[in-house]
PDB file with SEQRES, HELIX, SHEET and CRYST1 records, atoms N, CA, C and O in Angstrom:
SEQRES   1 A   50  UNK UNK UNK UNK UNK UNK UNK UNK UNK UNK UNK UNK UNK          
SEQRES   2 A   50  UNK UNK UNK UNK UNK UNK UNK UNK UNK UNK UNK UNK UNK          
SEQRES   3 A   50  UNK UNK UNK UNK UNK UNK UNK UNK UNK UNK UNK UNK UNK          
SEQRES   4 A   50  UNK UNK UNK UNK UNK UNK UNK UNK UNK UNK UNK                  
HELIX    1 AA1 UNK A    5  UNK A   10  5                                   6    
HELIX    2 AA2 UNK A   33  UNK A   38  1                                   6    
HELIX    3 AA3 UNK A   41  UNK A   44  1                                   4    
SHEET    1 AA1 2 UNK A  12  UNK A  14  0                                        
SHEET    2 AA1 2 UNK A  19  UNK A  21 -1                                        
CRYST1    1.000    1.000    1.000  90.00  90.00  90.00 P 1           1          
ATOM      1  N   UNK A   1    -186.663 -24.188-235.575  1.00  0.00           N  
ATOM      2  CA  UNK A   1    -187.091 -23.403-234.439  1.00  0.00           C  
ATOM      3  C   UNK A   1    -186.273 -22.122-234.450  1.00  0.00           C  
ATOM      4  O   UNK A   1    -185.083 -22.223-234.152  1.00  0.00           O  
ATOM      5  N   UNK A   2    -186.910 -20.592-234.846  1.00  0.00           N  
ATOM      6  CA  UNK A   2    -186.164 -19.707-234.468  1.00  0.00           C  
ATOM      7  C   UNK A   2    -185.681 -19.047-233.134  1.00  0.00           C  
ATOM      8  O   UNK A   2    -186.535 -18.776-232.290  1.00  0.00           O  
ATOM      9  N   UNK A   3    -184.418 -18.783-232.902  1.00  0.00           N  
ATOM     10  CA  UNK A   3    -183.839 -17.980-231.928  1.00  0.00           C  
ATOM     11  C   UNK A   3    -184.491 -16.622-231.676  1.00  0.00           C  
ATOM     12  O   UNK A   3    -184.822 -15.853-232.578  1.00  0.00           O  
ATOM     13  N   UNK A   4    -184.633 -16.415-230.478  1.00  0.00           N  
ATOM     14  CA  UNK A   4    -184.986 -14.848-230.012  1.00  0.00           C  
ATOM     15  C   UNK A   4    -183.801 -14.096-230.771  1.00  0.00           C  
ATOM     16  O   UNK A   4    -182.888 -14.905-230.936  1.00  0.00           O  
ATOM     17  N   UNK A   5    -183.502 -12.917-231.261  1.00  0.00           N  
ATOM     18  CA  UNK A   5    -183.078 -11.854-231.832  1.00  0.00           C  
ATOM     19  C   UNK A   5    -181.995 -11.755-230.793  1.00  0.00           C  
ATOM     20  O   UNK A   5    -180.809 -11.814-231.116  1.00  0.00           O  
ATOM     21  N   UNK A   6    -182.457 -11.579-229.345  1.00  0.00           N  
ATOM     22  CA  UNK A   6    -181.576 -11.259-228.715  1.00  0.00           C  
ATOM     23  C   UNK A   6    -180.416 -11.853-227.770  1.00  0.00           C  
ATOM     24  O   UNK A   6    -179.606 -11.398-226.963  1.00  0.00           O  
ATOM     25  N   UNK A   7    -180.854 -13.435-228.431  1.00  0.00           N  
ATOM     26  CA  UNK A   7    -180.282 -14.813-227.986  1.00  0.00           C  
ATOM     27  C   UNK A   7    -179.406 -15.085-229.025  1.00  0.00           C  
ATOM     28  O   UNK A   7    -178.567 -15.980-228.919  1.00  0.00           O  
ATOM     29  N   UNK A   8    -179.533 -14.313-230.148  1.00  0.00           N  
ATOM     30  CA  UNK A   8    -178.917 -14.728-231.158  1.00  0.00           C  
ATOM     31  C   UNK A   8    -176.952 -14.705-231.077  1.00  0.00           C  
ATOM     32  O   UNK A   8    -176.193 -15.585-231.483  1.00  0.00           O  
ATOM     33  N   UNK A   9    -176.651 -13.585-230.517  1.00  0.00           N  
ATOM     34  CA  UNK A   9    -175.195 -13.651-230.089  1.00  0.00           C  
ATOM     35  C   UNK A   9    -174.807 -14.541-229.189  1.00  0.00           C  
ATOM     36  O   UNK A   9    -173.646 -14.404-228.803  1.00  0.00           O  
ATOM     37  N   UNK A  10    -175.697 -15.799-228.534  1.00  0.00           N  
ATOM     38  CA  UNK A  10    -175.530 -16.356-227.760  1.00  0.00           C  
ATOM     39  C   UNK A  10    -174.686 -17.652-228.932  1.00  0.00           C  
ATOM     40  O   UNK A  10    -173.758 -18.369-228.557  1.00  0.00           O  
ATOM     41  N   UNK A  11    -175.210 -17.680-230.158  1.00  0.00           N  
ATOM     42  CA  UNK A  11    -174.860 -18.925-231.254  1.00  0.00           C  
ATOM     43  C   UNK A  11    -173.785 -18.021-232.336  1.00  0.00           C  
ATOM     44  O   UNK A  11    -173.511 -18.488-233.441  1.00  0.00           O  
ATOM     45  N   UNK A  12    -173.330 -16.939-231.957  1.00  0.00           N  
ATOM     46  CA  UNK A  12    -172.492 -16.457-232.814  1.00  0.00           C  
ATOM     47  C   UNK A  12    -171.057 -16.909-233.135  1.00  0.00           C  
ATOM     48  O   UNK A  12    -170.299 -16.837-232.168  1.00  0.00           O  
ATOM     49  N   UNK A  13    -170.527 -17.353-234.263  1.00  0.00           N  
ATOM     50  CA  UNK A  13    -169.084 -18.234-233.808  1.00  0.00           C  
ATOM     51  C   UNK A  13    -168.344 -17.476-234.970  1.00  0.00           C  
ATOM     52  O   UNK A  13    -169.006 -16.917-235.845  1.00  0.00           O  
ATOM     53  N   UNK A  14    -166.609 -17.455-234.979  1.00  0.00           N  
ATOM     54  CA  UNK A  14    -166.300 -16.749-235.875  1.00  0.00           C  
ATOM     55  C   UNK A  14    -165.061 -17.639-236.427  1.00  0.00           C  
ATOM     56  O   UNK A  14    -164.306 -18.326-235.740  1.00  0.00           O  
ATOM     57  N   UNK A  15    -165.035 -17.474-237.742  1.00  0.00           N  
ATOM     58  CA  UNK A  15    -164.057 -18.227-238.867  1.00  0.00           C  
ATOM     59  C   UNK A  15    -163.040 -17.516-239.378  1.00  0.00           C  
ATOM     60  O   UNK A  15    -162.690 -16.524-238.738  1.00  0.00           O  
ATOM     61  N   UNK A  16    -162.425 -17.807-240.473  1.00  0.00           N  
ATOM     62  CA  UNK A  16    -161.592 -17.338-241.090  1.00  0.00           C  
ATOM     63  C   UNK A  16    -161.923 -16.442-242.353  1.00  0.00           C  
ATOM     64  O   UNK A  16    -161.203 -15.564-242.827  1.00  0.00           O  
ATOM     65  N   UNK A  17    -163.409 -16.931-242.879  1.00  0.00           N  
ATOM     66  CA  UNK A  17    -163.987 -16.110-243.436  1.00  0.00           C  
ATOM     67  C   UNK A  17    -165.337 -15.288-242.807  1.00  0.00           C  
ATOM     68  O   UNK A  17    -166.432 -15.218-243.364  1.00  0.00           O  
ATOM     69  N   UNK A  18    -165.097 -14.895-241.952  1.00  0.00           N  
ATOM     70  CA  UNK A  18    -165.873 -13.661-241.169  1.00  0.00           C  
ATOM     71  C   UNK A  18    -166.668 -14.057-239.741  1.00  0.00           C  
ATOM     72  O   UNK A  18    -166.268 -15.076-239.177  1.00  0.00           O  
ATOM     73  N   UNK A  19    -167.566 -13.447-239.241  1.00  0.00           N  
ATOM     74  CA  UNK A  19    -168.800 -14.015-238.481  1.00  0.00           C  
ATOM     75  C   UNK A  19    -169.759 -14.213-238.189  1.00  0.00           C  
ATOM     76  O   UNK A  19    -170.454 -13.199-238.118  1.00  0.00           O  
ATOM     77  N   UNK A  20    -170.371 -15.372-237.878  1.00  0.00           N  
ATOM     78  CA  UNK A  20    -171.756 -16.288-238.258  1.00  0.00           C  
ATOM     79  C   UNK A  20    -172.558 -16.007-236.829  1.00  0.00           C  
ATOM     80  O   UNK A  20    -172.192 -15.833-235.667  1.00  0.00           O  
ATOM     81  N   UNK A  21    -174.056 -16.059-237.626  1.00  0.00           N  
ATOM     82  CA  UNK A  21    -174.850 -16.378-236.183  1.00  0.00           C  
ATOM     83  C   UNK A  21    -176.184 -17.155-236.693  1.00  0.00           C  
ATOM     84  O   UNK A  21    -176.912 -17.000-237.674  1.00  0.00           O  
ATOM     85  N   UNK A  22    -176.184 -18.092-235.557  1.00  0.00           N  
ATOM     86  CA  UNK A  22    -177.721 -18.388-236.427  1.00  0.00           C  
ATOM     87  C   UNK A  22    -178.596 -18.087-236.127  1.00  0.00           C  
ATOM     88  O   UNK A  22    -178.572 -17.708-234.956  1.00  0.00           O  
ATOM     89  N   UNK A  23    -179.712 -18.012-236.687  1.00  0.00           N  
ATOM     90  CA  UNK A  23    -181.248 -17.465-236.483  1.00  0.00           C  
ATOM     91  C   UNK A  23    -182.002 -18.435-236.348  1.00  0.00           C  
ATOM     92  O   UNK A  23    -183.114 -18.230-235.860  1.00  0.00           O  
ATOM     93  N   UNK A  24    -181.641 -19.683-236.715  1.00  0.00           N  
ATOM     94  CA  UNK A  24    -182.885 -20.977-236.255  1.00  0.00           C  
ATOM     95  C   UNK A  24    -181.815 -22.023-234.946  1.00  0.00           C  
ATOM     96  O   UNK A  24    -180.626 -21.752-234.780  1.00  0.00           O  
ATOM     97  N   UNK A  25    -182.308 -22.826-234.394  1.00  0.00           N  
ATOM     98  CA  UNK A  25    -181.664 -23.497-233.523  1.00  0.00           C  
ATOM     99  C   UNK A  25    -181.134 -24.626-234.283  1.00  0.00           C  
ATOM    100  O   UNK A  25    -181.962 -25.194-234.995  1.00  0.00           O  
ATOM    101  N   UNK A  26    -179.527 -25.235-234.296  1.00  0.00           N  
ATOM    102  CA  UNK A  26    -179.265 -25.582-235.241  1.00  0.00           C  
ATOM    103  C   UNK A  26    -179.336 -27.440-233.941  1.00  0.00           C  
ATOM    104  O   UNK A  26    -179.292 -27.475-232.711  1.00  0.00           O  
ATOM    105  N   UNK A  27    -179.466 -28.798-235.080  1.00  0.00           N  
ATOM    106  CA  UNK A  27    -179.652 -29.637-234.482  1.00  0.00           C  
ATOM    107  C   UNK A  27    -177.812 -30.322-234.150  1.00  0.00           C  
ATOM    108  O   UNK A  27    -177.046 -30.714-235.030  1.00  0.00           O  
ATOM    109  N   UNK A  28    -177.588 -30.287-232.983  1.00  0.00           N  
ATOM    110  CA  UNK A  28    -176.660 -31.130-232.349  1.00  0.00           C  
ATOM    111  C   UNK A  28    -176.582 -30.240-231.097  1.00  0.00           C  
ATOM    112  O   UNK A  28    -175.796 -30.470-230.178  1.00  0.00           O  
ATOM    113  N   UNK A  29    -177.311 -29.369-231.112  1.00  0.00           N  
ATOM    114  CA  UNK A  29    -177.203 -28.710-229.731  1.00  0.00           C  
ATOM    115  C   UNK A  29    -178.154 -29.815-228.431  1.00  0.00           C  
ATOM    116  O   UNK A  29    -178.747 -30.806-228.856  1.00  0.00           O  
ATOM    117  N   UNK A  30    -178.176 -29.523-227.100  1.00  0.00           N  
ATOM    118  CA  UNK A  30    -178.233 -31.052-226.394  1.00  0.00           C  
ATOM    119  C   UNK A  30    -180.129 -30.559-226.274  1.00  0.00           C  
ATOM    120  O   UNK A  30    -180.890 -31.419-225.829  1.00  0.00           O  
ATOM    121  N   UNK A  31    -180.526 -29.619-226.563  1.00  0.00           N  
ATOM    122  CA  UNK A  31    -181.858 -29.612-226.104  1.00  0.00           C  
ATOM    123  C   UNK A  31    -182.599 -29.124-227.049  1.00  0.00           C  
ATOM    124  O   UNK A  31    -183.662 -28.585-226.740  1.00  0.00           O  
ATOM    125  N   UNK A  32    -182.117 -29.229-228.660  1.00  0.00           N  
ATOM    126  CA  UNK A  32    -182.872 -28.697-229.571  1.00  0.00           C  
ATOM    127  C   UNK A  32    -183.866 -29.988-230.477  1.00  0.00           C  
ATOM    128  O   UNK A  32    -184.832 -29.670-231.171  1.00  0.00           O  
ATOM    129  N   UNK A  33    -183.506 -31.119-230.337  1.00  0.00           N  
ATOM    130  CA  UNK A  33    -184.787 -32.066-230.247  1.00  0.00           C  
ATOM    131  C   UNK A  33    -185.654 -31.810-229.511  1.00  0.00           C  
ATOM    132  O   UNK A  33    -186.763 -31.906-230.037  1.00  0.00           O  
ATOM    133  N   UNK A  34    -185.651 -31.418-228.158  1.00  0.00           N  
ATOM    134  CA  UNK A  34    -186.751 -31.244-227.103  1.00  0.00           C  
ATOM    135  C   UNK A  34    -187.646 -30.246-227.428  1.00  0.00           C  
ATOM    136  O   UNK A  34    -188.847 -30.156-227.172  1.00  0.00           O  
ATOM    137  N   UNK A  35    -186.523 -29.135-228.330  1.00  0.00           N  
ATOM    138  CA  UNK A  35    -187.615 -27.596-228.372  1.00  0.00           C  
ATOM    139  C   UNK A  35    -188.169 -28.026-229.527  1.00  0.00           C  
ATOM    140  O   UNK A  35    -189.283 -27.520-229.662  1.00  0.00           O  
ATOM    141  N   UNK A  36    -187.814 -28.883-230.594  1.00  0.00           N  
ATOM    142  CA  UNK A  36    -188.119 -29.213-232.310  1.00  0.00           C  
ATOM    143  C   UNK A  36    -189.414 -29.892-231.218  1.00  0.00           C  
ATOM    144  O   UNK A  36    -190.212 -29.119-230.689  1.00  0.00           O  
ATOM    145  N   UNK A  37    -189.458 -30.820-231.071  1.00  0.00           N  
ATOM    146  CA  UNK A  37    -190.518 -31.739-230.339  1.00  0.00           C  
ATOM    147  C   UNK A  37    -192.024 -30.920-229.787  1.00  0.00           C  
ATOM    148  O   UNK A  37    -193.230 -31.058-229.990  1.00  0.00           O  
ATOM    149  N   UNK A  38    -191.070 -29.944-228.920  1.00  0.00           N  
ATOM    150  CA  UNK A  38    -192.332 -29.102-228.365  1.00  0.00           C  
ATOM    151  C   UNK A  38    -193.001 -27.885-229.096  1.00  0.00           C  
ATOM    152  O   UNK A  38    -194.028 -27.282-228.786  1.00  0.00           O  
ATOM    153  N   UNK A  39    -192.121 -27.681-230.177  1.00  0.00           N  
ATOM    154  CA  UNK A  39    -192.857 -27.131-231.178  1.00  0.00           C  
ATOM    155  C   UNK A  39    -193.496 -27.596-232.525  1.00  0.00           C  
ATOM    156  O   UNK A  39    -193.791 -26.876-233.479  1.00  0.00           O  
ATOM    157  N   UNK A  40    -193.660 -29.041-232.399  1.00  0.00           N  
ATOM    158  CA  UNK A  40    -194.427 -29.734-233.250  1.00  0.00           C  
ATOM    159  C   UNK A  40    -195.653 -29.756-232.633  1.00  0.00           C  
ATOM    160  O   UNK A  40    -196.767 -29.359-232.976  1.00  0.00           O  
ATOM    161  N   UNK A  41    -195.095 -30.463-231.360  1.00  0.00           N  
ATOM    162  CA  UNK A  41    -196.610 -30.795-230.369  1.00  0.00           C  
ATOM    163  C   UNK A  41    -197.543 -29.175-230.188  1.00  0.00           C  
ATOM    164  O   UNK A  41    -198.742 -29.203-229.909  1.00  0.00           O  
ATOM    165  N   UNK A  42    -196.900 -28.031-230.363  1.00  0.00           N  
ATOM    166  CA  UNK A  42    -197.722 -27.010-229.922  1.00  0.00           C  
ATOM    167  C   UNK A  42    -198.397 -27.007-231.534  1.00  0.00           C  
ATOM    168  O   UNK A  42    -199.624 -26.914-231.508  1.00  0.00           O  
ATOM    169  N   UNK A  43    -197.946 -27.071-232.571  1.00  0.00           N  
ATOM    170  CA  UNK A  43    -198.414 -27.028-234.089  1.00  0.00           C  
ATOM    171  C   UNK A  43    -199.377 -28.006-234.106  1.00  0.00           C  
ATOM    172  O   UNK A  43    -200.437 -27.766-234.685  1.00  0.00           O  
ATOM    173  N   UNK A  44    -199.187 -29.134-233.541  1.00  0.00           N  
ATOM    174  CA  UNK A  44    -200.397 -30.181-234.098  1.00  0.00           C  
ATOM    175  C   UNK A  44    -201.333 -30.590-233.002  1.00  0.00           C  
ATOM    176  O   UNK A  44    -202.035 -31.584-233.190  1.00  0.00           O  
ATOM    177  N   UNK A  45    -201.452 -29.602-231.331  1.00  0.00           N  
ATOM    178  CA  UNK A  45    -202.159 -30.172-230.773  1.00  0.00           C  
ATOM    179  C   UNK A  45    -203.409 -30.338-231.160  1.00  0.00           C  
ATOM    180  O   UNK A  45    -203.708 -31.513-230.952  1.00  0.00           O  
ATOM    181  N   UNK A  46    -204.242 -29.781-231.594  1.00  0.00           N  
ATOM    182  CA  UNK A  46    -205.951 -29.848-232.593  1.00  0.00           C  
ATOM    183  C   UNK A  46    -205.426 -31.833-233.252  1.00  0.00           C  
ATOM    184  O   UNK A  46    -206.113 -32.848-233.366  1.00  0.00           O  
ATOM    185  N   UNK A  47    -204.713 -31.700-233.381  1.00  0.00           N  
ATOM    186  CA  UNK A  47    -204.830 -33.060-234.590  1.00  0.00           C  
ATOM    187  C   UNK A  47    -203.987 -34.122-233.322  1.00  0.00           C  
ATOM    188  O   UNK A  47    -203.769 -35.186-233.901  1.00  0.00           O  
ATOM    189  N   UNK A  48    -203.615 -34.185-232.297  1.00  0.00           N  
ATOM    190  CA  UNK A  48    -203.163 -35.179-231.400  1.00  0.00           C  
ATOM    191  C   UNK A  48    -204.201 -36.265-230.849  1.00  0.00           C  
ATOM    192  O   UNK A  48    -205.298 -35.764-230.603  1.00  0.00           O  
ATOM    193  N   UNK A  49    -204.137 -37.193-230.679  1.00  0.00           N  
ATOM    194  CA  UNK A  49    -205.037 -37.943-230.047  1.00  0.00           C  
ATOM    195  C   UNK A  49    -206.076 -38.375-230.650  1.00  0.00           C  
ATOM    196  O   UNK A  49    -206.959 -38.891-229.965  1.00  0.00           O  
ATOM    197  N   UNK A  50    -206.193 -38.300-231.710  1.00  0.00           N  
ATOM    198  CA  UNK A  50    -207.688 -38.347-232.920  1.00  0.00           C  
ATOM    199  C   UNK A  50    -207.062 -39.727-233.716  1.00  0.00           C  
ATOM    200  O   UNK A  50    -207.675 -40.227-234.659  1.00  0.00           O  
TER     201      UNK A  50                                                      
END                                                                             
């Protein structure tokens, strides 16, 4: 699931070798199953229930 552009400094973290941000929602965050989930279900609604 990608991050808005402008959400993206919201996941920015910094190391010893420089600083990171991510661009997709990474999984152990507490609500990124829910968004993975709801963006399956929006991909396969045509094929749900059949």
């Amino acid at each position: 699931v990608e991050l808005f552009v402008e959400d993206q400094h919201k996941m920015t973290f910094t190391t010893p070798w420089g600083t990171f941000a991510y661009r997709r929602m990474p999984f152990g965050l507490i609500n990124a199953r829910a968004m993975f989930q709801r963006a399956m279900d929006l991909s396969f609604r045509d094929l749900m229930g059949k």
